[in-house]
C-alpha positions, 0 to 999 in steps of 0.5 A: 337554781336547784343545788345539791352538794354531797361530801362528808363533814369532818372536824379538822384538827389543825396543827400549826406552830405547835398549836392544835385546834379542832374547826369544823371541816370538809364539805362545810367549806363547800357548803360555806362558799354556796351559802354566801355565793347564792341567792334567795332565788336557789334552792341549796341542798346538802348530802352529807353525814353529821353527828351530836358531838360536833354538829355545833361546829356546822350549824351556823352554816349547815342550817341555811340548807335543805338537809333533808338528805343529810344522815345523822350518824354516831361519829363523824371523821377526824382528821390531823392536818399538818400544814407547813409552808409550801408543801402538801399537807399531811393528812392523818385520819382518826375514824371514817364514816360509811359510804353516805347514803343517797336518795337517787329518785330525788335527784331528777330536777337538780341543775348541778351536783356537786361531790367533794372527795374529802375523805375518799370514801364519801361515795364510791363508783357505783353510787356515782354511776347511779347519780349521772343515771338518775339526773341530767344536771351538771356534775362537778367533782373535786378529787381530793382525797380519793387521790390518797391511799389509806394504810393501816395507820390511817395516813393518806399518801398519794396513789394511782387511783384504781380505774379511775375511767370508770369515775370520769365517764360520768363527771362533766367537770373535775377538779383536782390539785397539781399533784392530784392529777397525776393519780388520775392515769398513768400518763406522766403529763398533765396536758395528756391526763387532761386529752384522756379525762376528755376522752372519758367525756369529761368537759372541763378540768380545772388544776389548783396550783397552790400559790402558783394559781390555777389552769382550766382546760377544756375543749375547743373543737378538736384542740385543748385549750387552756387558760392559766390564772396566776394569783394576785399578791395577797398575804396567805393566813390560811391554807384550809379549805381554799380548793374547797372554796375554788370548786363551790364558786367554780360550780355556781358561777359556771352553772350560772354563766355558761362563761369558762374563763369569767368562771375561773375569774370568780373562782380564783378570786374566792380562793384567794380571798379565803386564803387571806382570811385569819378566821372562819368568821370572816366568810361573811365578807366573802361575796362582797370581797370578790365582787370589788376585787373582781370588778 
């Protein structure tokens, strides 16, 4: 398969327990989880931005891609990252790329594109409507941060997302998180967010629900029909990148498959084998994880 993933690169700063560390963030989680889920047989390529002061955080991962859309720039964002039980993490910006950019002639033999909206500001509307011009290949899109405002502080708080119609008519399948839906439309109900997404033309959403775990919607015939996946007992030593996660494995098992509910099986499982790991180190083990836990 031929793959594309687009989504900026940002070096996380972790607050936990009065203690601070700078990892590597954003579409590396992503690219990540593709890495250790293909085969020799896929051609990965990344789309995002990089920088010389951070780089060597990435380059483990990053140089098992195709980077030739990636754009080098003078600094890439820095984000606070507030994590503390079971609450949404708080997210606090110290500077943000520009738009990245995107050679849309080269887009036409891809089989899946995958956008990941970690900062809000990766791509905007226009540039998402060229990609679905440009390419027939599966668009799978992860919200996240488009779903959060920016004040003049640099906090992101959550927000009703400005015609979001617009971005759903050329996604096939979105992603999003249990608070994140509900900036997707003014509706105050998930299944009824979910009946207009679909209207837009949208084929699947799948909702992460933390610890909770996950439903995935789609279409069967002229009903909504759903299939709720609750997580397996596992000791949670992590709470970055799980989503990320989620959605890489979501998007290459299904462009793999075709098979809805064996898709989520993976996905859920990769996300909860992320969320027990104690350091990124043990991403390697992450293929070998899921296969045991979900045969």
């Amino acid at each position: 398969m031929k793959l594309l993933l687009i989504g900026h690169s940002v070096a996380d700063i972790i607050s936990k327990d009065d203690e601070k560390i700078i990892q590597p963030g954003g579409i590396f989680y992503s690219a990540s989880a593709i890495k250790e889920l293909s085969t020799e047989n896929d051609s990965i390529f990344l789309c995002t931005q990089i920088d010389n002061k951070y780089y060597n955080l990435f380059e483990r991962v990053y140089e098992s891609f195709d980077i030739s859309f990636t754009e080098k720039v003078k600094s890439i964002p820095m984000v606070e990252l507030k994590v503390a039980g079971h609450f949404e993490r708080k997210e606090h910006y110290k500077n943000l790329s520009n738009k990245i950019k995107i050679d849309y002639s080269l887009l036409k033999e891809f089989d899946g594109i995958l956008i990941n909206m970690i900062t809000g500001f990766d791509i905007d509307v226009t540039q998402l409507e060229e990609i679905r011009k440009s390419t027939k290949a599966l668009i799978y899109f992860d919200v996240h941060t488009l779903s959060r405002g920016l004040d003049e502080k640099m906090h992101r708080e959550f927000r009703l997302i400005p015609d979001f119609n617009k971005w759903a008519e050329n996604i096939d399948i979105i992603q999003c998180n249990e608070h994140e839906i509900f900036t997707l439309s003014q509706k105050q109900n998930e299944s009824e967010i979910v009946k207009k997404l679909f209207e837009c033309g949208v084929k699947i959403v799948c909702v992460t629900k933390g610890e909770s775990g996950n439903r995935v919607y789609c279409q069967n015939k002229s009903e909504v029909a759903s299939y709720f996946r609750t997580t397996k007992k596992i000791s949670y030593n992590n709470k970055v990148g799980c989503g990320d996660v989620f959605g890489a494995a979501f998007f290459y098992g299904y462009i793999s498959s075709g098979d809805i509910f064996k898709t989520a099986e993976l996905a859920s499982s990769s996300a909860e084998f992320i969320a027990s790991i104690n350091n990124l180190s043990e991403f390697r083990n992450l293929k070998q994880n899921v296969i045991e836990r979900y045969s």
